[in-house]
N, C-alpha and C positions, 0 to 999 in steps of 0.2 A: 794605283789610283792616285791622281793627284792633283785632285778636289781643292782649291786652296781656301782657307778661311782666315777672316780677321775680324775681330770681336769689335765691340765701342771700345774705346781709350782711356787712358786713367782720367781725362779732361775733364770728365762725369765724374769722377771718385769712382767709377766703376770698373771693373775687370782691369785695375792697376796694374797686373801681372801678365804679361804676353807669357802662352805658355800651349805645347803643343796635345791634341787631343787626338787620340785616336778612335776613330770611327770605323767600323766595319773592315778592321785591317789596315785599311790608309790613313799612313800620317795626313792627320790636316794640320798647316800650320796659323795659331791663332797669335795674330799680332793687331794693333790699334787700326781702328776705323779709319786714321787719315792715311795711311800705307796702301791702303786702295787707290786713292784716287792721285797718289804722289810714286804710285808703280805707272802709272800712267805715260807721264814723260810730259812734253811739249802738248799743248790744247788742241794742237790742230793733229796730234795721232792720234789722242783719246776715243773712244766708243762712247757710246750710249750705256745709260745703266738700267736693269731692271730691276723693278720692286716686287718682293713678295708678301702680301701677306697671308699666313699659313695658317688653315684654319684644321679641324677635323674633318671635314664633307668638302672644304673647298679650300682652293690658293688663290687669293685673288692678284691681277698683275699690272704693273702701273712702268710706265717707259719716261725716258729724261726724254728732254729736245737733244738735236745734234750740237748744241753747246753746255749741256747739263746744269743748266738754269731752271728749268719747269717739266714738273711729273705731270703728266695725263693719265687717266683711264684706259688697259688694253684690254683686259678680257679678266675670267674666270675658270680655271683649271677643276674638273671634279675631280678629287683624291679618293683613291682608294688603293688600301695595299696593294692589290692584283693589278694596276695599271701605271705601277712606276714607273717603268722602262717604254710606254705610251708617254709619259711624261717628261719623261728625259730627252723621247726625240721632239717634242713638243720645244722643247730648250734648246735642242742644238738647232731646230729650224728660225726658232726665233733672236739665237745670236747669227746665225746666217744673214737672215733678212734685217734685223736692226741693228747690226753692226755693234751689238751689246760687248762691253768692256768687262761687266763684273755684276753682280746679282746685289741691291742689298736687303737683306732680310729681319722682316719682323721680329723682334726678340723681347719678351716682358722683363727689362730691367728694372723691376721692382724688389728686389732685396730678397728675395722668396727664389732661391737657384731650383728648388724641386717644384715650382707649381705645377699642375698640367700643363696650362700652356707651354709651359718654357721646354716642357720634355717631350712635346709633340712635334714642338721646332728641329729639336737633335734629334727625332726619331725619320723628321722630314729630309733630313739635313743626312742620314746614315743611312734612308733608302735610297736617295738619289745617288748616295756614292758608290751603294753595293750594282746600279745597273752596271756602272764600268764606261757611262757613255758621256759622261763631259771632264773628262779629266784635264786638266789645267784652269777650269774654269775657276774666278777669283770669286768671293762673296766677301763679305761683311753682315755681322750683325748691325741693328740700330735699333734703338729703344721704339717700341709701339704701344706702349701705355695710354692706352683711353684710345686709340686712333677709331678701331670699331665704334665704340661708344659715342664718339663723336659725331659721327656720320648717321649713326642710329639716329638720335636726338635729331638730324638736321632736317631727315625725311620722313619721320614720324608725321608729322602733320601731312603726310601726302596720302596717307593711307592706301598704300601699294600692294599688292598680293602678294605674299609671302615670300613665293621663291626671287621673284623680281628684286624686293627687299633686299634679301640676304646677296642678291649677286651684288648688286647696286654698291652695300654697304663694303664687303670684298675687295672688289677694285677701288670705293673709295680709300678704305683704308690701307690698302697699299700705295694710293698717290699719297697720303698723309706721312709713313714711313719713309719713302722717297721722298716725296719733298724736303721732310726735315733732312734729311742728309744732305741734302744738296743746297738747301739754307744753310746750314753750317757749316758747309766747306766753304761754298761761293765765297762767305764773308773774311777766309784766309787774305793774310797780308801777300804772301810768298807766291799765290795763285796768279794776283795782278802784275808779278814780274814774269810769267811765263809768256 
């Protein structure tokens, strides 16, 4: 399997250390958030990215434009143990069709390495790679602190039925994860000589 991962960068103070994790038997290799998008090469080979954010009942998923300026809303993935390998082909149709580069994913870098969330992420993160079905595929972590929350507060006032809510909030919160990433790199120096 070979899943590849790369964490956020010391640029945060955070996961200062590239350092290799093994998941489910396959090395993953975890190196800084900007090695995604500078594996890339030239702007005009780059893919699209996707966003996850990874909930327990749900992943919600959020796509770049074909110049990785601006995340949208795609959809909402239902998780459950029994249908990861449903999910994974769900990923290999959608790097198919979006021409996706690399994943990046929701991760609670709040200082707290054991909270649930954060170990629901690596649990998300080691069933997808025990299917066997996207191996080379690149991801990154990105910080997703508050992103739900944000989005919660924003539709609150709409007063939405439940499940609608929770999708709504899902997909926003992974445009929110994606977008910051893609805020933060657009704004490289070294981007605008490519």
């Amino acid at each position: 399997m070979k899943f590849q991962g790369f964490s956020k960068g010391s640029e945060f103070g955070l996961n200062s250390l590239c350092f290799i994790f093994n998941f489910a038997g396959a090395k993953l290799q975890m190196i800084c958030a900007n090695q995604l998008l500078d594996n890339m090469g030239n702007a005009l080979e780059r893919g699209r990215f996707l966003g996850l954010d990874v909930g327990d009942k749900y992943v919600g998923l959020a796509v770049s434009d074909p110049d990785n300026k601006i995340a949208s809303p795609l959809s909402v993935l239902f998780r459950k143990k029994t249908n990861m390998h449903l999910m994974a082909l769900d990923f290999q149709r959608l790097i198919s069709e979006l021409s996706l580069s690399g994943f990046i994913v929701g991760y609670p870098f709040d200082g707290q390495r054991r909270n649930a969330d954060a170990v629901q992420v690596k649990i998300f993160i080691d069933d997808l790679c025990k299917t066997g079905k996207l191996e080379g595929v690149k991801y990154t972590f990105w910080d997703e602190c508050f992103t739900s929350k944000n989005v919660e507060l924003l539709i609150k006032p709409l007063k939405l039925p439940p499940i609608l809510s929770k999708t709504i909030i899902d997909k926003f919160a992974a445009v929110g994860i994606l977008q910051g990433y893609l805020d933060h790199f657009n704004r490289r120096p070294e981007l605008e000589e490519r």
